[in-house]
C-alpha positions as CSV (number, residue, x, y, z in Angstrom):
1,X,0.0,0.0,0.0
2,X,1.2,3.5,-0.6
3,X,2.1,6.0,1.2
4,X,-0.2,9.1,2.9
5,X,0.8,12.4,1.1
6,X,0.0,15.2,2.8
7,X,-1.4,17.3,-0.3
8,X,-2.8,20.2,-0.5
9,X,-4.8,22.1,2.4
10,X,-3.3,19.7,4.6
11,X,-6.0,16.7,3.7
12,X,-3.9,13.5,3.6
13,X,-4.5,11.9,-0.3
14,X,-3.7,8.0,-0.5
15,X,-1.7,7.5,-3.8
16,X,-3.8,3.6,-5.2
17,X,-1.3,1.3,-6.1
18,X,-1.3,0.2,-9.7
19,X,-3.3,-2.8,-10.4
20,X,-0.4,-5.3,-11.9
21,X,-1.1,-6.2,-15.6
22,X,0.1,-8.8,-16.8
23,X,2.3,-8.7,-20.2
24,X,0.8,-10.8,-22.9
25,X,2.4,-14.0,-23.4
26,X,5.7,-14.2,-25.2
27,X,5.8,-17.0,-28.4
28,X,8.8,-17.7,-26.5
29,X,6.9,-19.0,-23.4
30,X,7.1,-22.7,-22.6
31,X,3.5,-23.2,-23.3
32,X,3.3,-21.7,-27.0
33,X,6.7,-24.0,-27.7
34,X,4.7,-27.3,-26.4
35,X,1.4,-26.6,-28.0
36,X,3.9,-25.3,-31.5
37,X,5.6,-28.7,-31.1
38,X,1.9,-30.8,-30.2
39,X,0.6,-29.3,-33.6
40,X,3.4,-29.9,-35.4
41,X,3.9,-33.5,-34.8
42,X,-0.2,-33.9,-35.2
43,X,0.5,-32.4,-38.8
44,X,3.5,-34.8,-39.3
45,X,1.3,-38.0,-38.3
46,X,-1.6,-37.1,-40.6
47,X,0.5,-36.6,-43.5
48,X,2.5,-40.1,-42.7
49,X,-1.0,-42.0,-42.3
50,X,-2.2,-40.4,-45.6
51,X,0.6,-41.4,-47.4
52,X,0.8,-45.1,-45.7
53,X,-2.6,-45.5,-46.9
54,X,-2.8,-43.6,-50.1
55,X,-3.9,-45.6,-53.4
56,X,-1.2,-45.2,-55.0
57,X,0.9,-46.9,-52.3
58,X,-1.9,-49.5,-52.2
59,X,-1.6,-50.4,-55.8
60,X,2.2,-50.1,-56.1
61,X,2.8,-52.6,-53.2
62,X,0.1,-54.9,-55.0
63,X,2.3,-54.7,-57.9
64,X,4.9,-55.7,-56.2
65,X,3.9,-58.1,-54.4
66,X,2.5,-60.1,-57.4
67,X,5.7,-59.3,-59.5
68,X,7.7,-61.0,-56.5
69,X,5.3,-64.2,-56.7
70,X,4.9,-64.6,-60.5
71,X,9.0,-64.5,-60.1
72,X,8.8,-67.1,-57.7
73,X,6.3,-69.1,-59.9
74,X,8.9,-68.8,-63.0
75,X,12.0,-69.7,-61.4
76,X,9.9,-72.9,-59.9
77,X,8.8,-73.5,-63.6
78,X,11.9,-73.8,-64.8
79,X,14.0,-75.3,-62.3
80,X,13.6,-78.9,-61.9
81,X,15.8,-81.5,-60.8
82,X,14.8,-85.3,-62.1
83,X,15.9,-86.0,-58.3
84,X,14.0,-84.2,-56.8
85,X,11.0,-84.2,-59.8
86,X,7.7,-85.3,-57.1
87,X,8.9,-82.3,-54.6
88,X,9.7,-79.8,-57.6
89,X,6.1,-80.5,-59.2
90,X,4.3,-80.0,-55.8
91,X,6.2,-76.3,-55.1
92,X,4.8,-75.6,-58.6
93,X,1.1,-76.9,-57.7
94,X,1.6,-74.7,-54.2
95,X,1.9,-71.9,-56.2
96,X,-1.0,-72.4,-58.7
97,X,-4.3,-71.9,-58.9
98,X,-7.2,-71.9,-61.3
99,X,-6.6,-73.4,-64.7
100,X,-3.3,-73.4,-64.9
101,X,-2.7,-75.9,-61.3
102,X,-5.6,-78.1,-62.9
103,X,-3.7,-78.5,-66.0
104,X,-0.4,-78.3,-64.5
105,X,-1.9,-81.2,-61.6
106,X,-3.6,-82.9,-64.6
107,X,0.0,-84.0,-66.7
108,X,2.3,-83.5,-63.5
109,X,2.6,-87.5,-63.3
110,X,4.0,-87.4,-67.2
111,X,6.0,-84.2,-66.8
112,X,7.3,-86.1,-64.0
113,X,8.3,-89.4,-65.9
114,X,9.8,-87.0,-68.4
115,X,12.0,-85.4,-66.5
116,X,13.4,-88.9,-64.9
117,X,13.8,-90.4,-68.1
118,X,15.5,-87.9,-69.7
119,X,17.8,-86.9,-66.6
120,X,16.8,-83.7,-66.5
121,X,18.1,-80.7,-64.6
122,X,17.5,-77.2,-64.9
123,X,18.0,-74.1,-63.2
124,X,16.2,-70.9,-63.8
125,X,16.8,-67.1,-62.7
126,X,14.4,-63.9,-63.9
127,X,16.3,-61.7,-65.8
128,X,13.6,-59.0,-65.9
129,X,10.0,-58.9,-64.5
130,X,7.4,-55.8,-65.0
131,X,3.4,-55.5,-64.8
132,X,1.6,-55.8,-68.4
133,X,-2.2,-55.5,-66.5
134,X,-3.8,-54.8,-63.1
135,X,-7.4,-55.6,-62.6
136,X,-9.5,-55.2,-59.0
137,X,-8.1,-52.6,-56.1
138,X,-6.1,-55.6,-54.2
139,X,-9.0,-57.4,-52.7
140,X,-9.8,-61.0,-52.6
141,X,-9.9,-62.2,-56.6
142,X,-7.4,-59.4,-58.0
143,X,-5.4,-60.6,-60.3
144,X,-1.8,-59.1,-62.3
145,X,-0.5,-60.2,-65.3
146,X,3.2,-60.5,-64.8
147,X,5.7,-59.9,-68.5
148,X,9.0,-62.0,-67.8
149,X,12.4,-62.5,-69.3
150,X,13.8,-65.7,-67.9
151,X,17.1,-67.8,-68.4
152,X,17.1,-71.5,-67.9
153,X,20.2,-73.6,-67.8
154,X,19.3,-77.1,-69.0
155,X,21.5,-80.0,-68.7
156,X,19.7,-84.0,-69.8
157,X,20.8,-87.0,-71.5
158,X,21.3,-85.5,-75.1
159,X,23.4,-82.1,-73.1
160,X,26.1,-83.1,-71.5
161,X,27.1,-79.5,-70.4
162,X,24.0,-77.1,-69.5
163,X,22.7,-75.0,-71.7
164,X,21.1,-71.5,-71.7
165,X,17.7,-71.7,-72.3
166,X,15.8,-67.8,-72.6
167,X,12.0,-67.9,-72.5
168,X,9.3,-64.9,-72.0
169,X,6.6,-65.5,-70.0
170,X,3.5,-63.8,-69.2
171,X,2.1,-65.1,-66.0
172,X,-1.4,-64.1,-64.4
173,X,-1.3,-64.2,-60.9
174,X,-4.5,-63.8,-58.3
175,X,-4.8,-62.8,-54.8
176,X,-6.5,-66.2,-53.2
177,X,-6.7,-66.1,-49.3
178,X,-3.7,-63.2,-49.0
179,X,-1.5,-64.7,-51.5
180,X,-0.7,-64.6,-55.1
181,X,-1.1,-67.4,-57.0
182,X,-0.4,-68.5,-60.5
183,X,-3.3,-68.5,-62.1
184,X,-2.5,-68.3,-66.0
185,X,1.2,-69.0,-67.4
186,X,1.8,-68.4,-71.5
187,X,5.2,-68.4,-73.1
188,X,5.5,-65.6,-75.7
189,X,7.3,-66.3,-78.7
């Protein structure tokens, strides 16, 4: 409280304090920074979920995805071992669906006596894979057709040293269950 001040005509005045005001708040103040950083890392985590989820992602992991496994379903095509023909056949029919694994399952036993007669062994590698055709958004029945360039060595009774073997190969593959499965396979001349 102030002083009395004998003023004028001898009354005492009373000088009133100043009511404190308070300044307004600084950008630098602590709670500015933390609702600054707050906003900023709510901005950050929308923009990461948006482009996580975005359609294009969607469609470009579907791509790969079924690029993988129709490169998985050519190198299984074309690497067989008259060993190990029964166990060679059956990672083929794993990967199949559709027409092709009911052709495929249809003449395995004769592809298999084939292979033993003849001594067969191959080994095959992708050289290049890319996506000809998308159809469906990823869910249950999509399918991908799948262009390949593959090389095959093949070695059998009438090639004593293995020989290079290049095909092209279109494979379709469809999503059945959360996996891709080869459901068409053509060799392109």
């Amino acid at each position: 409280m102030a002083e009395p001040d004998d003023g004028p005509g001898g009354q005492m005045t009373v000088l009133a304090e100043r009511p404190v005001v308070p300044s307004p708040p600084s950008w630098r103040s602590p709670a500015v920074i933390a609702l600054g950083v707050v906003a900023v890392l709510l901005l950050g985590s929308a923009v990461f979920l948006f482009v996580q989820n975005s359609p294009a992602r969607t469609e470009n992991g579907m791509r790969a995805s079924a690029v993988a496994a129709a490169s998985e379903a050519a190198v299984n095509l074309t690497t067989i071992d008259f060993n190990t023909a029964e166990a060679d056949v059956k990672r083929v029919l794993d990967s199949s669906t559709g027409d092709f694994a009911g052709q495929f399952g249809d003449n395995s036993e004769q592809f298999i006596g084939i292979v033993k007669k003849g001594r067969v062994v191959t080994t095959g590698s992708v050289l290049s894979a890319g996506v000809d055709k998308v159809s469906g958004d990823g869910s249950e029945g999509s399918t991908v057709r799948v262009l390949l360039a593959v090389r095959s060595t093949v070695q059998n009774t009438e090639t004593q040293t293995p020989q290079p073997r290049d095909y092209r190969m279109a494979i379709t593959e469809q999503l059945i269950s959360g996996r891709w499965l080869a459901a068409e396979v053509e060799f392109v001349p």
